[in-house]
N, C-alpha and C positions, 0 to 999 in steps of 0.2 A: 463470592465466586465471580471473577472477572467471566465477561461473555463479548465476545467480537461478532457483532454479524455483519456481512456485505452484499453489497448489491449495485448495482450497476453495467453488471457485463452483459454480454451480450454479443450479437453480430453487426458486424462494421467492415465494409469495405474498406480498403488499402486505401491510405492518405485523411482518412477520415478521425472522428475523435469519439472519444467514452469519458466520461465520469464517474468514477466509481467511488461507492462511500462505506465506511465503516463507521458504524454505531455501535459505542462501549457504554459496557454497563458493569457494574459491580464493585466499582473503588473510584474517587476521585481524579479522574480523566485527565483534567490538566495539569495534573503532577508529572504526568511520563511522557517521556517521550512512544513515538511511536514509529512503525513501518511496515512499508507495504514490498512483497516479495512474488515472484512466479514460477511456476512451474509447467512447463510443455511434456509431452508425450514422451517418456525415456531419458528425460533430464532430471540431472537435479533441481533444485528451488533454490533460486538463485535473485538476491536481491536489486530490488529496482531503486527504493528513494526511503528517508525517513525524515525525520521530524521533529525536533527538540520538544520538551515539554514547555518550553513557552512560545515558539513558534518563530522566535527567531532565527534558528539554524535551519539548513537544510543540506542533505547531499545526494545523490544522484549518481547512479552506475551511470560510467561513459557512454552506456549504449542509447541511453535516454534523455541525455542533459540537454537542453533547449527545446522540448518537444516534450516533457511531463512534467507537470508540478505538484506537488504532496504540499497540503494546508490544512489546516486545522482549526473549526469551530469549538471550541473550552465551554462555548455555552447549550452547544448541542450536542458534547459529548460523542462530535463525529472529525472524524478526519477523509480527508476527498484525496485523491491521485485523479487529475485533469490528463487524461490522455491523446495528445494531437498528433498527427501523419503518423496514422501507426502503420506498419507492416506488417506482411503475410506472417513472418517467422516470430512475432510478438504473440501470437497465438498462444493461449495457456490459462490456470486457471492462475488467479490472482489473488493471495491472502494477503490481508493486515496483519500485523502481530502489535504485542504490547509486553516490553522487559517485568523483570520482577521487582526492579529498583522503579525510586521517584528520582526525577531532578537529572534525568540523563540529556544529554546534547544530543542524543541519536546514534544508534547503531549500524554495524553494518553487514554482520555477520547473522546467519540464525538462529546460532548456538548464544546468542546473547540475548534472545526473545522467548518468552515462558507462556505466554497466551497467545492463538491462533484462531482464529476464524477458519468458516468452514469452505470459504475460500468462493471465487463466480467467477465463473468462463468467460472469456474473451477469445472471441473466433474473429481475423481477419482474413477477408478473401482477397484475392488478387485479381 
């Protein structure tokens, strides 16, 4: 039984940063790739960044490229999303996810993710 849990959200003023981390457990970690997604008040969940299963790929929704980075520790069975100058409207909770396949370059869709976390707020003020 794959199991995602996260943590790191929190409150953060506008322009400021968060690290947040997912810790897997349940099947050989650095086989998959992975990603991290969000969700605001009356939105859909809509993806932020993922992660190859060896950590050399990465991609990054437009709205975040230079200002979030998604990496991956293989020996701590965690993967981080480094969040910098965040905004008010970044507000939302934040899940990992993990495919059902090994050996993926990274996703970018939700419907291509089979494990979920129970996801951590991130509240920016203005």
């Amino acid at each position: 039984q794959v199991q995602l849990v996260e943590s790191g959200g929190g409150l953060v003023q506008a322009g400021g940063s968060l690290r947040l981390s997912c810790a897997a457990s349940g099947r050989a970690f650095s086989n998959y790739a992975m990603g991290w997604f969000r969700q605001a008040p009356g939105k859909e969940r809509e993806f932020v960044a993922t992660i190859s299963w060896g950590g050399g790929a990465t991609y990054y929704a437009d709205s975040v490229k230079g200002r979030f980075t998604i990496s991956r520790d293989n020996a701590k069975s965690t993967v981080y999303l480094q969040m910098n100058s965040l905004k008010p409207e970044e507000t939302a909770v934040y899940y990992c996810a993990a495919p059902p396949g090994a050996y993926g370059l990274g996703y970018v869709t939700a419907s291509q993710y089979f494990y979920w976390g129970q996801g951590t707020q991130v509240t920016v003020s203005s």
